[in-house]
C-alpha positions as CSV (number, residue, x, y, z in Angstrom):
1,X,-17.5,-98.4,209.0
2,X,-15.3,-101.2,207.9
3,X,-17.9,-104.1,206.6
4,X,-21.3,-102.6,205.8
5,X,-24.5,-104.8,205.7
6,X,-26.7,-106.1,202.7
7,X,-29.3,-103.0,203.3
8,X,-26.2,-100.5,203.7
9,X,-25.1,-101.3,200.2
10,X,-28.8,-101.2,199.0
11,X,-29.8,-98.0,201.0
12,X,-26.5,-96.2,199.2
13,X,-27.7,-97.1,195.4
14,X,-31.2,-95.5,196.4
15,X,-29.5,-92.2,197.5
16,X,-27.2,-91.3,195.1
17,X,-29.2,-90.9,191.9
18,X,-26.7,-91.8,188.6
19,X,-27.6,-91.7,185.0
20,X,-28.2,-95.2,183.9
21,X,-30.2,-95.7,180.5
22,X,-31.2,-99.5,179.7
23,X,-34.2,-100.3,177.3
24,X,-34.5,-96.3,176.3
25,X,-35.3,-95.7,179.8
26,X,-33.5,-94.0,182.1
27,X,-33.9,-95.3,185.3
28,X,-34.4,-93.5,188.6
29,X,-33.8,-96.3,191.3
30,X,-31.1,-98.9,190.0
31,X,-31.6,-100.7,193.5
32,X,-35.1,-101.4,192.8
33,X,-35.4,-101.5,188.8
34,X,-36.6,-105.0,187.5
35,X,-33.2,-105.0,185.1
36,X,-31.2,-104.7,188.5
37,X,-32.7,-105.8,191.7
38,X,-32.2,-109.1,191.1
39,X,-28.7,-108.9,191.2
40,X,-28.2,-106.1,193.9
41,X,-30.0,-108.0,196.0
42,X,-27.6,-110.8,195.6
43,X,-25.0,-108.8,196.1
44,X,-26.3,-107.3,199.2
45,X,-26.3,-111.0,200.7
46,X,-22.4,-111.6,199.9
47,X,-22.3,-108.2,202.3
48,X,-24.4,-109.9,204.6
49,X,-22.2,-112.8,204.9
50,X,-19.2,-110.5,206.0
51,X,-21.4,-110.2,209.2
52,X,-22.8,-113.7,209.8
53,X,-20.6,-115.2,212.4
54,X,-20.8,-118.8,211.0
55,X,-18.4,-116.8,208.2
56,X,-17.3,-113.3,209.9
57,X,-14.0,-115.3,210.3
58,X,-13.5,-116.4,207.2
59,X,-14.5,-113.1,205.4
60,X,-13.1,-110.4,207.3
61,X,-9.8,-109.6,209.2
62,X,-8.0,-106.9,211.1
63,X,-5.6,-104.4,209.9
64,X,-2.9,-104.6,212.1
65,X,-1.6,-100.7,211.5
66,X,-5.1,-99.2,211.9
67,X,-7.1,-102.5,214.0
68,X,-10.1,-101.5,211.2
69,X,-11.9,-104.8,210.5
70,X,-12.5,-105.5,206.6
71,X,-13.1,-107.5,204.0
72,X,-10.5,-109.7,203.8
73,X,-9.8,-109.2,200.1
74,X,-8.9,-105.7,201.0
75,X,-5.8,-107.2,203.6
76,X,-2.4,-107.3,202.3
77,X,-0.8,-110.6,202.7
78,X,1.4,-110.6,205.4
79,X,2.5,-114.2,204.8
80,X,1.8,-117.5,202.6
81,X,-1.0,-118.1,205.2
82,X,-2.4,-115.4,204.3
83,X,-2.8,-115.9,201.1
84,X,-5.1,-119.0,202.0
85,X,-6.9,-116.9,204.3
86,X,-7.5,-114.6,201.3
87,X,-8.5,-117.6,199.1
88,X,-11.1,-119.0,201.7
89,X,-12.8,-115.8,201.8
90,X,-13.0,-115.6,197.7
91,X,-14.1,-119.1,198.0
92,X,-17.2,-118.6,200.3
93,X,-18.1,-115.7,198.2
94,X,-17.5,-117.7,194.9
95,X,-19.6,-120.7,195.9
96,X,-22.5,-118.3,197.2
97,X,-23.4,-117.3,193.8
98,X,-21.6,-120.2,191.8
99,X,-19.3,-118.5,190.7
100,X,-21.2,-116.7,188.2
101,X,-20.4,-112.9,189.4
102,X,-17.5,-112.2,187.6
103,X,-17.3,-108.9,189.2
104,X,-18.0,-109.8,192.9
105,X,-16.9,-107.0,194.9
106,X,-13.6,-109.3,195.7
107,X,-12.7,-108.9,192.7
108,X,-11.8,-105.0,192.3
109,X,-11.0,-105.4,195.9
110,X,-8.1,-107.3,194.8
111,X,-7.3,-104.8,191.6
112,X,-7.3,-102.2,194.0
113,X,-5.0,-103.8,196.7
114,X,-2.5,-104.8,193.8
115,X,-2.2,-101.0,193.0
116,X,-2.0,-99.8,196.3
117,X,0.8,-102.3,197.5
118,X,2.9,-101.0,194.0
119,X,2.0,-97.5,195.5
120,X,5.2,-96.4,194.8
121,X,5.2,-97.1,190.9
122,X,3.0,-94.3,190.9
123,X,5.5,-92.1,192.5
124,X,7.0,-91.6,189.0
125,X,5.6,-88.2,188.1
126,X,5.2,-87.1,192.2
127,X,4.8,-88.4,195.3
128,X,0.9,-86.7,195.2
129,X,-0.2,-89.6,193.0
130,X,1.1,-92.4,195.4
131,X,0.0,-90.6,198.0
132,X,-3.8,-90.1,196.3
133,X,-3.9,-94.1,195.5
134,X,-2.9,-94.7,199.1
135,X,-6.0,-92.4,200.2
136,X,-8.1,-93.8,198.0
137,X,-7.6,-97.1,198.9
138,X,-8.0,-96.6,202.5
139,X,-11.0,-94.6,201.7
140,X,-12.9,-97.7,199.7
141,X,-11.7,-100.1,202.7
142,X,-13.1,-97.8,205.7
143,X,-16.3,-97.9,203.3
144,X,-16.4,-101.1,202.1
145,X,-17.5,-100.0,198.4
146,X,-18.2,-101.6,195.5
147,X,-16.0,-100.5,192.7
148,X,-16.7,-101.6,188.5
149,X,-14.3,-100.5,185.9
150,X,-14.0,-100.4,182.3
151,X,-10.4,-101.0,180.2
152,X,-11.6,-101.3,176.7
153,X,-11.8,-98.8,174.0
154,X,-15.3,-98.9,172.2
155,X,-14.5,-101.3,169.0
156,X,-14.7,-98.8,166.7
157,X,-12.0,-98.5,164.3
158,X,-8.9,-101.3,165.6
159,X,-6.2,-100.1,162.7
160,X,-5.8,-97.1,164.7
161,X,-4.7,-95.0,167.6
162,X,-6.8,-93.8,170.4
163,X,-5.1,-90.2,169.5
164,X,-6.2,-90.5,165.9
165,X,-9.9,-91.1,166.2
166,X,-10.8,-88.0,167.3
167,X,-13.1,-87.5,170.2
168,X,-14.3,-90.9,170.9
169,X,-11.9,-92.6,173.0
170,X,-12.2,-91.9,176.7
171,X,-9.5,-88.5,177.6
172,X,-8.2,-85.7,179.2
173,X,-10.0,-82.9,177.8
174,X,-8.8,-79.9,180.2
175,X,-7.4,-79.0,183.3
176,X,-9.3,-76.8,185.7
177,X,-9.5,-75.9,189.4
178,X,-8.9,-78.7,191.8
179,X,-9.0,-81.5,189.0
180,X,-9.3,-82.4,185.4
181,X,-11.9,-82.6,182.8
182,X,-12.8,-86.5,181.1
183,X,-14.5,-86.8,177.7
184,X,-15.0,-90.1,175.7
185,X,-16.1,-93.1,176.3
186,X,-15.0,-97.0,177.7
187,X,-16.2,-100.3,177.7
188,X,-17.1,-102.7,179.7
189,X,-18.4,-101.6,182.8
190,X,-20.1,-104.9,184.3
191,X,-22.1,-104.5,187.2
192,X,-21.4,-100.4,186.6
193,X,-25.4,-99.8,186.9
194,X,-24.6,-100.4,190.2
195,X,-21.5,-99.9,191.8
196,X,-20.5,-97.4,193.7
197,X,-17.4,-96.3,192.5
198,X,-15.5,-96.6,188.8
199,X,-11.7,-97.6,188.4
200,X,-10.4,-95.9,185.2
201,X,-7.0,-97.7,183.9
202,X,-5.7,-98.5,181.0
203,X,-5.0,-102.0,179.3
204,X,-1.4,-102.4,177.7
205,X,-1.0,-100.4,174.3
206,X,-1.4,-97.2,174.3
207,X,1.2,-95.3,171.9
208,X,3.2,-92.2,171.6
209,X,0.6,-89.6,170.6
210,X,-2.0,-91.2,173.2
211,X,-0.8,-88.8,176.2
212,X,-4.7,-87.7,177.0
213,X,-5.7,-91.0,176.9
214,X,-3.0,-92.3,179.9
215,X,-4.8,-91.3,182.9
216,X,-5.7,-93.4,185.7
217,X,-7.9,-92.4,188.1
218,X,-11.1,-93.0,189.9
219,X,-15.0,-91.5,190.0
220,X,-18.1,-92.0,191.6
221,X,-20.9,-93.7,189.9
222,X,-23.2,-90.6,190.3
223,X,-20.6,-88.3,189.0
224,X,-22.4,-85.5,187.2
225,X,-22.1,-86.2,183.6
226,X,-20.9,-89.7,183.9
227,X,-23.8,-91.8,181.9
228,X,-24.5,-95.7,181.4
229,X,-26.1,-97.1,178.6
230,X,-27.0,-100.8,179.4
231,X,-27.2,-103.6,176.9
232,X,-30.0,-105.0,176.7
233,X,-31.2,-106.8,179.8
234,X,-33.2,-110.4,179.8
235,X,-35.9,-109.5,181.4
236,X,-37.2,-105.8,182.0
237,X,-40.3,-106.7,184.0
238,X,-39.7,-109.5,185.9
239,X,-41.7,-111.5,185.0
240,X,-39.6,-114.6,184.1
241,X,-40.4,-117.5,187.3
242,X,-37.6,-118.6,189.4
243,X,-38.5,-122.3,188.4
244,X,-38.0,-121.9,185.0
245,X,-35.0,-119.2,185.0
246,X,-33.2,-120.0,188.4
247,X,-29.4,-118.2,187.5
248,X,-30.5,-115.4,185.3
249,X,-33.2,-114.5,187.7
250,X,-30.7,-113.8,190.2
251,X,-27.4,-113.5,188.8
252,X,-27.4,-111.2,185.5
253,X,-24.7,-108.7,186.0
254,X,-25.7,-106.1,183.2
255,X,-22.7,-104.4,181.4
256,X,-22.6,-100.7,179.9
257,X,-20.6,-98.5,178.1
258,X,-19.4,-95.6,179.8
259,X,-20.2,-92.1,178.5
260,X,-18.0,-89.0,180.2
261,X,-19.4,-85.9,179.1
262,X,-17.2,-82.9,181.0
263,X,-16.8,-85.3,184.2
264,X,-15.0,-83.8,186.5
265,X,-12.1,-86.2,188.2
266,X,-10.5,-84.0,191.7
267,X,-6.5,-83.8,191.5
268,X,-6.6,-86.5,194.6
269,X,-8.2,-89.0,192.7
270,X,-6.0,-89.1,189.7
271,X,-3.2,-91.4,190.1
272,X,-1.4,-91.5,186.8
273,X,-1.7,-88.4,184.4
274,X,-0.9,-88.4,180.9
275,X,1.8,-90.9,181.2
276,X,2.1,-93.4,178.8
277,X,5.0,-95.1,179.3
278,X,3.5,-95.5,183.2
279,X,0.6,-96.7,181.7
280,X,1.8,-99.1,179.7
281,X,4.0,-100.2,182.5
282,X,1.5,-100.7,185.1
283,X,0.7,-105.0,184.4
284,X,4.0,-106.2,184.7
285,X,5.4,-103.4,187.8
286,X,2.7,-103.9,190.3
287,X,0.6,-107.1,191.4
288,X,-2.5,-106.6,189.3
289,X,-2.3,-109.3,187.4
290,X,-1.4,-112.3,190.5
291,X,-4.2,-110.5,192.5
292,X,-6.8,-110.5,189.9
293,X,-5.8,-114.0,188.8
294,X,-6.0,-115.5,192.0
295,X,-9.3,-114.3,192.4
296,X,-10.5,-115.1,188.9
297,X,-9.4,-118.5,189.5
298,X,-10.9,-119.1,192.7
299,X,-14.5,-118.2,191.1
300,X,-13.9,-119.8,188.1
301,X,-13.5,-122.9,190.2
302,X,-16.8,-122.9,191.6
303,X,-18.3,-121.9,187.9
304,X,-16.4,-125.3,186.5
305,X,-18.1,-127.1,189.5
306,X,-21.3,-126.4,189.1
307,X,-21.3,-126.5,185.2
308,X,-19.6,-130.1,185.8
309,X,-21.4,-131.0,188.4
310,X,-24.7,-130.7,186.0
311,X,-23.5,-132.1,183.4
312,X,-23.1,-135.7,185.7
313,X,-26.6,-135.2,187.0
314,X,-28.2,-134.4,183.4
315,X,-26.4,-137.8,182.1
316,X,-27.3,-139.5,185.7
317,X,-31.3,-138.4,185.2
318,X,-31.8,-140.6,182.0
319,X,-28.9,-143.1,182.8
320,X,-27.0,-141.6,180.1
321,X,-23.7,-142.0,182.1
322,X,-23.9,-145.5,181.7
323,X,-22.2,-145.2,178.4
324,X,-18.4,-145.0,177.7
325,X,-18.8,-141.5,175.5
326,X,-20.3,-140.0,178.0
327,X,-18.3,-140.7,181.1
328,X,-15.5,-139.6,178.6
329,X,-17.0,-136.2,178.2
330,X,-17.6,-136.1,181.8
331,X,-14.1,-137.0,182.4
332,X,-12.6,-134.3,180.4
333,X,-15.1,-131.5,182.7
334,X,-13.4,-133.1,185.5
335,X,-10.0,-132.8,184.3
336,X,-10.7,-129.0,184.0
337,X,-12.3,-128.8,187.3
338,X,-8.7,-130.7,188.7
339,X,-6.2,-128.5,186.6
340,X,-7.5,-126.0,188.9
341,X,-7.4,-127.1,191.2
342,X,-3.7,-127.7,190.6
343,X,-2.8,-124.3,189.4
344,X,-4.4,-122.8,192.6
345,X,-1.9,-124.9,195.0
346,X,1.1,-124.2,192.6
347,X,0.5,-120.2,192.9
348,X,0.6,-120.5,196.8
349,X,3.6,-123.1,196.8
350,X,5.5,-120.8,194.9
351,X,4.1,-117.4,196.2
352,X,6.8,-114.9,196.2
353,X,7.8,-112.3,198.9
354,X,7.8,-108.4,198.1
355,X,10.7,-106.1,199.3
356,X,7.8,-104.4,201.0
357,X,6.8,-107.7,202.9
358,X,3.7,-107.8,200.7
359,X,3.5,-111.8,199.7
360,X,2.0,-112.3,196.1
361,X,0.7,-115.5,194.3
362,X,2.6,-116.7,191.3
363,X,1.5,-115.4,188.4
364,X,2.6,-118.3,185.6
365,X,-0.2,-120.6,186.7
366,X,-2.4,-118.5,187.4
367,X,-2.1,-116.3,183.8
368,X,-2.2,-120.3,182.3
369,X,-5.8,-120.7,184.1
370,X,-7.2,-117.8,182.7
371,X,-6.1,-118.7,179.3
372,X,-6.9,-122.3,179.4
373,X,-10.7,-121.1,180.6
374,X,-11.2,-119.5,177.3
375,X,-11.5,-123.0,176.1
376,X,-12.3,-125.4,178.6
377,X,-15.4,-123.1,180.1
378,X,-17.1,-123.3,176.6
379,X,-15.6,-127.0,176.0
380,X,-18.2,-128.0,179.6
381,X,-21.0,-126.1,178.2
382,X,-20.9,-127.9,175.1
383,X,-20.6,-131.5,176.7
384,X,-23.5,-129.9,178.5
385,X,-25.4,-129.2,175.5
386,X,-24.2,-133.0,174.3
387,X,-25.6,-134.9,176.8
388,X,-28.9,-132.5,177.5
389,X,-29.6,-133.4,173.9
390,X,-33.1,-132.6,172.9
391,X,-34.2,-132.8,176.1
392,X,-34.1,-129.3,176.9
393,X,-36.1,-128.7,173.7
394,X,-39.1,-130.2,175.2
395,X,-39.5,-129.3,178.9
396,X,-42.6,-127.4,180.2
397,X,-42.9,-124.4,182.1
398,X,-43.1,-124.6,185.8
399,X,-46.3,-123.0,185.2
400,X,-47.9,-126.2,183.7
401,X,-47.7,-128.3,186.7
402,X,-50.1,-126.3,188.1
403,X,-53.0,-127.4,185.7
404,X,-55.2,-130.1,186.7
405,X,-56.2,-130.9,184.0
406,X,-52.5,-131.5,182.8
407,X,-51.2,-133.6,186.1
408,X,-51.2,-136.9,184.5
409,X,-49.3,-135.9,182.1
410,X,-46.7,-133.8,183.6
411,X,-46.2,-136.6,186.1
412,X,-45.9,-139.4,184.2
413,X,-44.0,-138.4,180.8
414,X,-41.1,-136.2,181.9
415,X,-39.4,-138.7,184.5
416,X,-36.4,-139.8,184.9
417,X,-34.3,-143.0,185.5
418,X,-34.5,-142.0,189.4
419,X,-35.9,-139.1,189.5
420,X,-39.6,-138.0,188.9
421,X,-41.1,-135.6,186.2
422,X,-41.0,-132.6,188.5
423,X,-37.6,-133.2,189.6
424,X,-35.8,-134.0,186.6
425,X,-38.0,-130.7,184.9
426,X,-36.8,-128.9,187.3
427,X,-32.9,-129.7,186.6
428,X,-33.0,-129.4,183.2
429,X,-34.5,-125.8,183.6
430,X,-31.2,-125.2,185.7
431,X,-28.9,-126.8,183.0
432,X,-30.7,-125.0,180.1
433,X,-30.1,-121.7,182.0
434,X,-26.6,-122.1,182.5
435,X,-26.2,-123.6,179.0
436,X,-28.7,-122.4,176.7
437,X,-30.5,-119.2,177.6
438,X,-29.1,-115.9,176.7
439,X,-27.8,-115.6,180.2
440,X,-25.8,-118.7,180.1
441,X,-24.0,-117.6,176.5
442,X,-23.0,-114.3,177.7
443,X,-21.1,-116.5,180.7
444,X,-19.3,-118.3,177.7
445,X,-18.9,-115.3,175.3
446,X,-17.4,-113.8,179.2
447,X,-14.8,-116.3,179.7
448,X,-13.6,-116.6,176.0
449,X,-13.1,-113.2,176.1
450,X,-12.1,-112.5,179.6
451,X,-8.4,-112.8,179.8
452,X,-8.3,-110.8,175.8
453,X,-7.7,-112.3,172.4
454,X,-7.2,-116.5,173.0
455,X,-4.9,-116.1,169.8
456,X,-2.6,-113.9,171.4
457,X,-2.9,-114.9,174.7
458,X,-1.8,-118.1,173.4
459,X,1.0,-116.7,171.2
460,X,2.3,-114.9,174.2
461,X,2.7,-117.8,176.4
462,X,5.0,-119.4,173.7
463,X,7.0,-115.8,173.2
464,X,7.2,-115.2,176.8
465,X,7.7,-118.7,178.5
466,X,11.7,-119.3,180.0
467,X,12.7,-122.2,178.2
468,X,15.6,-123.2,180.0
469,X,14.3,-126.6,181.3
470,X,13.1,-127.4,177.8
471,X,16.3,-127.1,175.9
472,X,18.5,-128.6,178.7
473,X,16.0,-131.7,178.2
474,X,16.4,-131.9,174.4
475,X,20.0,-131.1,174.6
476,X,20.9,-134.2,177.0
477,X,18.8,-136.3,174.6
478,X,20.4,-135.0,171.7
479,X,23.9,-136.0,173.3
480,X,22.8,-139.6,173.6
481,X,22.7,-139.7,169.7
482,X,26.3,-138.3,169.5
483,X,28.1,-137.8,166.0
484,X,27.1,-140.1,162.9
485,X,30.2,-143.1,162.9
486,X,32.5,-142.9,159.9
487,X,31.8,-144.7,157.0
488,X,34.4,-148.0,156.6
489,X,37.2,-147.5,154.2
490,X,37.2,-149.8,151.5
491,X,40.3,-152.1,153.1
492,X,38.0,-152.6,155.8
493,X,34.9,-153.5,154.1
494,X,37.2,-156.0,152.3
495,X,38.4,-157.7,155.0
């Protein structure tokens, strides 16, 4: 197959049947359900750009071993051209839903890749396991699949090991004929509901003792015994209008916690068993983390840009931008936006070059854009908020422009400086989705938390960076100073 259309990726949720629970339900069409459809349906038109010719182009290219056309966030990069190839792709699909899918199907795309270029990491314990990862990936790329994973062990008791709390934390349980047994559970599985594959890996951490816990491998979303339990979705009829709700009627991706009850994983689709050390080893010996980044960033790019980019036209609507706070709110938004921006060129300037061939973008910037995010995506909103003021408070529903009886009013009393009450309702509905609704703090709450803990992340860029250039800076200038002069002797302070 290669690329796959919109109604390909819609046709294969409807027939394979998983066990998905949200709102004590559980539901037997995820393509179709009111908590789901929404988004599927957005993610069926990112497919169906793939085969649009005004961006076939741009999203797709040609493996030159097997001359398979793909997505292009599936091609290994080749060169630093490449690279911008790749980023044009994840640009079109970023800007198509404003960057507000945080699990596009680029983005495991590019997890995937990452692995399957290190292929040989997972060589360690036998050449099977590379050799399964290379199958695998060659297998989600002839398919064109949509992959979710979940890294995080439920939060249930942090002061200890996954080994030492029993039966909760996701695990090999047994080894049978032709593969293993998984019990346990993981978080958070965004867009799992309706994905078509899960990635199981591990994030950094795992400890001596936690040998049942260090498997990486991968299983079908309709895996017998493999259950997701939803949170709680915004709407679970539908019924919210696209007036008053634009994003979250479109672009909710629901998250769940993965249950494994006796799943069984096949021996060729376990790449990494009970390994910790390998486990722990994965981020910093393959590509993952550049990969991921450099997708994360290119989204996050669009997301800044359109949470920016409202901000300016909520302050334009009432002339608020007229005044010298404001335009130095807005001027912060659009130094975030620009440090982007920035980072993005410096990873492809400096990409490096694999001893495989494989070309990689730097990871330094990159890692600094994801942690920077977890304070300037929240920082937007907020100026957001600020200039918004209680004007969100007070808008009507799309609903009451519809009333007669209520016209005059509606027309006359929510206007703008230049734009009129139906026009400037209808753009602070947008901003107040993005910025107030539950959808729009769940995008905040995603970011802050996205890249892990801001503290550490924080801490770790001190503890980590190469200093060098720093010290031979305050070094010179502490040679200017030189040694203290010595203090006159008293013959000389005489004469």
């Amino acid at each position: 197959m290669g690329i796959r259309s919109g109604a390909d990726y819609l046709e294969g949720l409807r027939s394979r049947p998983r066990e998905v629970w949200v709102g004590g339900e559980r539901v037997a069409n995820v393509a179709d359900h009111p908590a789901f459809a929404a988004v599927a349906r957005q993610l069926a038109a990112l497919y169906d750009m793939q085969l649009d010719p005004a961006y076939a182009d741009r999203l797709t290219g040609t493996d030159p071993e097997t001359g398979e056309t793909c997505g292009i966030s599936f091609l290994e990069a080749r060169s630093p051209d490449d690279l911008r190839r790749r980023r044009e792709g994840m640009r079109l699909w970023a800007e198509a839903s404003f960057g507000l899918l945080g699990r596009s199907p680029d983005f495991m795309n590019a997890t995937l890749l990452a692995l399957w270029e290190s292929r040989d990491f997972f060589a360690q314990d036998g050449q099977k396991f590379a050799d399964h990862l290379d199958a695998y990936y060659r297998f989600v790329r002839k398919n064109d699949l949509l992959l979710s994973h979940a890294l995080v062990t439920p939060q249930n008791d942090r002061t200890k090991a996954s080994h030492e709390l029993g039966d909760l934390h996701l695990r090999v349980t047994a080894e049978v004929e032709g593969g293993i047994i998984m019990n346990g559970a993981r978080m958070i599985a965004t867009l799992g509901p309706i994905a078509d594959e899960i990635l199981m890996y591990n994030l950094p951490g795992l400890k001596p003792g936690d040998e049942d816990h260090a498997v990486i491998f991968a299983v079908a979303a309709d895996a017998p015994g493999l259950r997701q339990i939803c949170r709680e979705p915004y709407t679970l009829d539908g019924s919210r209008s696209s007036f008053d709700h634009p994003l979250s009627t479109r672009f909710e991706e629901n998250d769940a916690l993965l249950v494994f009850n006796d799943v069984f994983v096949p021996w060729d689709r376990v790449f990494c068993y009970r390994n910790v050390k390998a486990a722990a080893e994965m981020y910093p010996r393959t590509s993952i983390r550049n990969h991921t980044a450099y997708q994360t960033n290119i989204r996050a790019l669009a997301k800044m840009q359109l949470a920016t980019g409202l901000a300016m036209a909520v302050a334009r609507a009432t002339g608020a931008d007229s005044f010298l706070h404001v335009q130095q709110m807005l001027g912060e938004c659009v130094c975030f936006v620009e440090h982007l921006k920035s980072g993005l060129a410096r990873a492809e300037a400096e990409a490096e070059r694999l001893p495989s061939g494989s070309w990689r973008p730097a990871l330094a910037p990159l890692h600094n854009l994801r942690i920077m995010m977890a304070s300037a995506y929240p920082r937007v909103i907020e100026v957001l908020q600020t200039i918004g003021a209680g004007g969100f408070m007070l808008m009507p529903s799309g609903a009451d422009f519809a009333v007669p009886e209520l016209a005059g009013d509606t027309g006359k009393y929510y206007c703008g400086a230049k734009l009129s009450s139906l026009d400037r309702v209808r753009l602070f509905k947008l901003a107040w989705d993005l910025a107030g609704e539950a959808f729009g703090q769940r995008l905040v709450q995603y970011e802050r938390y996205y890249a892990g803990d801001p503290v550490r992340n924080l801490a770790g860029a001190y503890l980590s960076v190469d200093d060098s250039d720093y010290r031979r800076l305050v070094d010179a200038a502490l040679a200017l100073a030189g040694d203290p002069p010595a203090q006159a002797s008293a013959v000389d302070r005489v004469a």
